[in-house]
C-alpha positions as CSV (number, residue, x, y, z in Angstrom):
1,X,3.4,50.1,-4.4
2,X,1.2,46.9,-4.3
3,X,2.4,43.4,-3.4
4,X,2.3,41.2,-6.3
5,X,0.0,38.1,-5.4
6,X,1.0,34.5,-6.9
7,X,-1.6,32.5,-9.0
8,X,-3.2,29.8,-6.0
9,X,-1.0,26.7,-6.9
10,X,-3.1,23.6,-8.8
11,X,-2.6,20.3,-7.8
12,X,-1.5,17.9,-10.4
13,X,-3.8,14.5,-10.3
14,X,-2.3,11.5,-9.6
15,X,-1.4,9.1,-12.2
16,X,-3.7,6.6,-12.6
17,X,-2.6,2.7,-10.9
18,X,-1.6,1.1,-13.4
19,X,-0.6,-1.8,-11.8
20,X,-3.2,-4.6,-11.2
21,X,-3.7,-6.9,-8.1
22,X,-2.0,-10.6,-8.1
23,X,-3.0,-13.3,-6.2
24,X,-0.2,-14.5,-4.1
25,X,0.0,-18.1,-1.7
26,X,1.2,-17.2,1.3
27,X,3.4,-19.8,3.4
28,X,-0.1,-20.1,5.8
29,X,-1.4,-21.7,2.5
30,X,-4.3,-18.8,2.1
31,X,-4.7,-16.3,-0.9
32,X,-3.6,-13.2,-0.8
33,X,-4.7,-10.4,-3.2
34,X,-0.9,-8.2,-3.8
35,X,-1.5,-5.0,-5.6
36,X,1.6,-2.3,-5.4
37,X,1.6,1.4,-4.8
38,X,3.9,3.7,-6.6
39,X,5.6,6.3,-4.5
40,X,3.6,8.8,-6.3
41,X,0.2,7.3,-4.9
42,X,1.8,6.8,-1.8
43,X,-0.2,9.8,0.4
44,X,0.0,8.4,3.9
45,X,2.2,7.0,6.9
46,X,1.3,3.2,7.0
47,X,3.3,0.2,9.7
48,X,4.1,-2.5,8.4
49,X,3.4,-5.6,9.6
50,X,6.4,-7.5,8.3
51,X,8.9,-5.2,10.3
52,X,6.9,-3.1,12.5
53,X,8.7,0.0,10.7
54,X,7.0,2.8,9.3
55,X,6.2,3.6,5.5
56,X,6.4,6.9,5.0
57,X,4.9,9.2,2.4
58,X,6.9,8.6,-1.1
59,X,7.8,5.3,-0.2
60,X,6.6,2.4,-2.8
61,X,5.0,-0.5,-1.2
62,X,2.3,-3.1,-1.7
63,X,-1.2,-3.3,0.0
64,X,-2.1,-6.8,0.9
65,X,-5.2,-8.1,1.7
66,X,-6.9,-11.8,2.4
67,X,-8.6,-13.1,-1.2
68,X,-11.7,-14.1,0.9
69,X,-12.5,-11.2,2.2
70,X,-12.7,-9.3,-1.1
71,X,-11.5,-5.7,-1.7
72,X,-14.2,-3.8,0.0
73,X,-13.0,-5.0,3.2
74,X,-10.7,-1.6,4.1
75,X,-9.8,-3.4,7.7
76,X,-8.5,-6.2,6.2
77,X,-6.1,-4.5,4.0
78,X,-2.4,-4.1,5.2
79,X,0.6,-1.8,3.6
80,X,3.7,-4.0,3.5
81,X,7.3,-2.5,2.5
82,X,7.8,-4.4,-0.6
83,X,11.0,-6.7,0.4
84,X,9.1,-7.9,3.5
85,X,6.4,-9.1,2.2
86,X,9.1,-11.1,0.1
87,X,10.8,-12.1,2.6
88,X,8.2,-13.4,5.0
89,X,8.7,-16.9,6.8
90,X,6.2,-17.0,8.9
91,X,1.9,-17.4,9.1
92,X,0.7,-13.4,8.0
93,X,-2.9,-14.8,8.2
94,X,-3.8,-12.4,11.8
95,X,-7.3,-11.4,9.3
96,X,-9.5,-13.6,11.1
């Protein structure tokens, strides 16, 4: 008798972002460009700077980024859990 073989799996896409980038003040008095990521897009362990904890996979956050520097700029970005980026007191500008 034959083993029965399972279709290969497909992967569903993700959903498109739906959500669009703000720009945010910080209290440094720079620009920041603020653009969340559902837990659905969110692939990939990140640290945030905010707590020095880790964002796991599934976990929505928000990637932050300096408004001078423009999007392109992938080194400049930074993945923040979403309450600490609230929450912050202090200068975040270390971009420079």
């Amino acid at each position: 008798m034959g083993r029965r073989r399972n279709p290969p799996r497909r992967h569903q896409p993700l959903p498109p972002l739906t959500a669009v980038r703000r720009v945010e003040i910080g209290p440094d008095g720079y620009d920041y460009d603020v653009r969340p990521v559902p837990a659905a897009r969110a692939l990939k362990n990140y640290r945030c700077p905010g707590c020095d904890h880790e964002i796991g996979p599934g976990i929505a956050h928000v990637v932050v980024w300096p408004s001078d520097v423009g999007e392109a700029a992938v080194d400049d970005r930074r993945h923040w859990h979403t309450p600490c980026w609230s929450n912050r007191r202090s200068p975040t500008r270390k971009w420079s």
